[in-house]
Residue frames relative to the residue before (quaternion, step in Angstrom):
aa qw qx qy qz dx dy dz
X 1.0000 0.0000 0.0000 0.0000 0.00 0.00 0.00
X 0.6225 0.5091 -0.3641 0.4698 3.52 0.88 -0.60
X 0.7369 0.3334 -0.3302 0.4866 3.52 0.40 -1.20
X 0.5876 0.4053 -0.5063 0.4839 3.88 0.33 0.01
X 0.7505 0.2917 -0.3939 0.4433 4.10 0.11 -0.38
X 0.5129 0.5420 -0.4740 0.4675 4.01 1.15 0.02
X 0.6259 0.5508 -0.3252 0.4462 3.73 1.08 -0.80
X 0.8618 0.2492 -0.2579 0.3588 3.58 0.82 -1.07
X 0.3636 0.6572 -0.4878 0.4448 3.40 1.63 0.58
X 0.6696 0.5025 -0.3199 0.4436 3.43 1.17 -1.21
X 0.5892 0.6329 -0.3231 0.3844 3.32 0.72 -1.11
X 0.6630 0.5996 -0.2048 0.3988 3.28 0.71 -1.94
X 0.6029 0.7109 -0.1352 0.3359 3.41 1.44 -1.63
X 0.6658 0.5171 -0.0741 0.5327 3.15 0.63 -2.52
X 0.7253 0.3472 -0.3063 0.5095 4.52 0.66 -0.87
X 0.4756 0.6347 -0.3911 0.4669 3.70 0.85 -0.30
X 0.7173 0.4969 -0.2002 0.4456 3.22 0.57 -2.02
X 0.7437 0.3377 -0.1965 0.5424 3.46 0.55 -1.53
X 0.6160 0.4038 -0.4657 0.4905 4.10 0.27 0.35
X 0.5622 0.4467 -0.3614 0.5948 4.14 0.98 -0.62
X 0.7495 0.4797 -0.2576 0.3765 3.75 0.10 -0.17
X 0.6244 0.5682 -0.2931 0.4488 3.24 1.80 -0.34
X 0.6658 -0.5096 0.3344 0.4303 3.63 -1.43 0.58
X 0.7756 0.1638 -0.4008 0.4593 2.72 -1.68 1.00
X 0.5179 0.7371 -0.3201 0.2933 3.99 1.17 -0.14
X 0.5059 -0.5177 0.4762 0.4993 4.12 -0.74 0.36
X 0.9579 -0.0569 -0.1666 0.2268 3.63 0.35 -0.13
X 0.1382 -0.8819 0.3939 -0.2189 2.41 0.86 1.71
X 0.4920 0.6149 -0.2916 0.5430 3.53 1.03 -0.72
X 0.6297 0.4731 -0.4328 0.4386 3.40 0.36 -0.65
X 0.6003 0.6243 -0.3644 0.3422 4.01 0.68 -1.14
X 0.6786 0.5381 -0.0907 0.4916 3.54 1.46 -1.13
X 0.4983 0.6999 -0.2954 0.4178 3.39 1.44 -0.28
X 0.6062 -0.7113 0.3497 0.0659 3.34 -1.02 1.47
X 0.6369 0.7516 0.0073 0.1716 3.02 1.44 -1.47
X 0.7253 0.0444 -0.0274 0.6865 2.97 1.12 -0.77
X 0.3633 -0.8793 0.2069 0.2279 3.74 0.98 0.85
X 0.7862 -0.3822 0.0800 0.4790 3.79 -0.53 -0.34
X 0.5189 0.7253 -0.2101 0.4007 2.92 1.20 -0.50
X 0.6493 0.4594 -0.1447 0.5886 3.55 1.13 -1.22
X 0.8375 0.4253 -0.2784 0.2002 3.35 0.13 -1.34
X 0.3427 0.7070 -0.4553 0.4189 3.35 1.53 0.71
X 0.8405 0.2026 -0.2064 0.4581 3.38 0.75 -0.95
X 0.4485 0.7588 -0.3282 0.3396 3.44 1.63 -0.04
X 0.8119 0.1241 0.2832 0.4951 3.03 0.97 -2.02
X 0.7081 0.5327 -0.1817 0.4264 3.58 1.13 -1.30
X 0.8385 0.2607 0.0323 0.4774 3.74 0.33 -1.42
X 0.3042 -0.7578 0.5334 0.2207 3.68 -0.01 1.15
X 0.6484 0.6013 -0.2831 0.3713 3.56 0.96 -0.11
X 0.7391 0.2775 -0.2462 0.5623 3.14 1.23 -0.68
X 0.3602 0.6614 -0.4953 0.4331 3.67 1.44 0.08
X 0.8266 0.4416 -0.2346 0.2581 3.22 0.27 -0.98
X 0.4055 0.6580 -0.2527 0.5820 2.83 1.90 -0.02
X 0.8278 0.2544 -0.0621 0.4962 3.60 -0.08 -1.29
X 0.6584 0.4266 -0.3341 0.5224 3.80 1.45 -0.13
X 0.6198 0.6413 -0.2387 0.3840 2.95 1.33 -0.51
X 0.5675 0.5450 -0.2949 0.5422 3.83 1.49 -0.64
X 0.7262 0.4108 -0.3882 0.3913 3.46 1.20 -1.25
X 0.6728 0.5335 -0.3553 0.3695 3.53 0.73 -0.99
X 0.3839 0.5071 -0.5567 0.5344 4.29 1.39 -0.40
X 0.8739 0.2760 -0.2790 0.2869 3.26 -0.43 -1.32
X 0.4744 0.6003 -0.4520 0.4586 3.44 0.99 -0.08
X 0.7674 0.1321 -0.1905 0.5978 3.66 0.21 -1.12
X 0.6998 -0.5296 0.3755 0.2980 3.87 -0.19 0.86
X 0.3739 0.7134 -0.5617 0.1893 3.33 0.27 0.70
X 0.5027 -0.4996 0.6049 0.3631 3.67 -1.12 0.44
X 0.6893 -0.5038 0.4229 0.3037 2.78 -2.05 1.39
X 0.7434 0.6039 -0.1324 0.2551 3.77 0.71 -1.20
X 0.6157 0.5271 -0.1769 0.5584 2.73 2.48 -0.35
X 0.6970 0.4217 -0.3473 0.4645 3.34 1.09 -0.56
X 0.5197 0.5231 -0.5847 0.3382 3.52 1.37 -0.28
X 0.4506 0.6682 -0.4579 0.3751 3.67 1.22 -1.52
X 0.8050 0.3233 -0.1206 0.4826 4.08 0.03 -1.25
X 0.6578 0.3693 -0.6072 0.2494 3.11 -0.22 0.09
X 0.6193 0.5051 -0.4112 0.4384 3.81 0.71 -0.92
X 0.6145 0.5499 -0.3989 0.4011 3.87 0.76 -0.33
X 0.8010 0.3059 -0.2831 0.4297 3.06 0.98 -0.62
X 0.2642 0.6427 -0.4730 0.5417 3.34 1.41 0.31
X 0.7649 0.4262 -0.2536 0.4112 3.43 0.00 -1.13
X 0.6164 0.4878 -0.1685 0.5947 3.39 0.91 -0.93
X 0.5522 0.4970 -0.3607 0.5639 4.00 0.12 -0.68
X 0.7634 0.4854 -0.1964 0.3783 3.51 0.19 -1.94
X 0.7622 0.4025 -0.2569 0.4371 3.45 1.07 -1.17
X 0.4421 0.5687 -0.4508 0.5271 4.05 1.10 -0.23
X 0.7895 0.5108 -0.2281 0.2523 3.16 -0.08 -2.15
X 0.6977 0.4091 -0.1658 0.5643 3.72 1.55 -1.00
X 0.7953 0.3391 -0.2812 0.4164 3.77 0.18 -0.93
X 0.7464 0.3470 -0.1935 0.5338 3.43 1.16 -1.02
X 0.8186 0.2091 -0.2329 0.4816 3.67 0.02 -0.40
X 0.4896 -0.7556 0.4155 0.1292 3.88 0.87 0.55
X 0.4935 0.6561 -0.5043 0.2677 3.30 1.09 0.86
């Protein structure tokens, strides 16, 4: 139960992130940012799919999960990200 409501916080999280970041959005500016170059900003900022990946490791290790759990979650929330991001918001 835990690793399924850590997945759909993340999930919930990773479409937020990537919907604040779109044009015409409060943080949009970030998309235009230099910093962490093209290459990153797929899984940083760009692709709710690979967010959930690379946001996903920080937030395990943030809230104390075991290495063995966040592998367990991250593909759930992939799955879960993938299923919002497509059936419910139409992207």
């Amino acid at each position: 139960m835990t690793l399924l409501l850590f997945s759909l916080s993340l999930s919930l999280y990773c479409i937020g992130l990537k919907m604040a970041t779109e044009q015409g959005m409060i943080l949009h500016f970030v998309t235009k940012s230099k910093w962490y170059g093209k290459a990153w900003a797929k899984p940083i900022i760009s692709c709710v799919y690979c967010m959930s990946s690379v946001h996903g490791i920080i937030w395990g290790i943030a809230f104390g999960l075991e290495a063995k759990e966040i592998i367990f979650a991250i593909p759930i929330t992939t799955a879960i990200t993938g299923y919002l991001a497509e059936r419910i918001l139409k992207w």
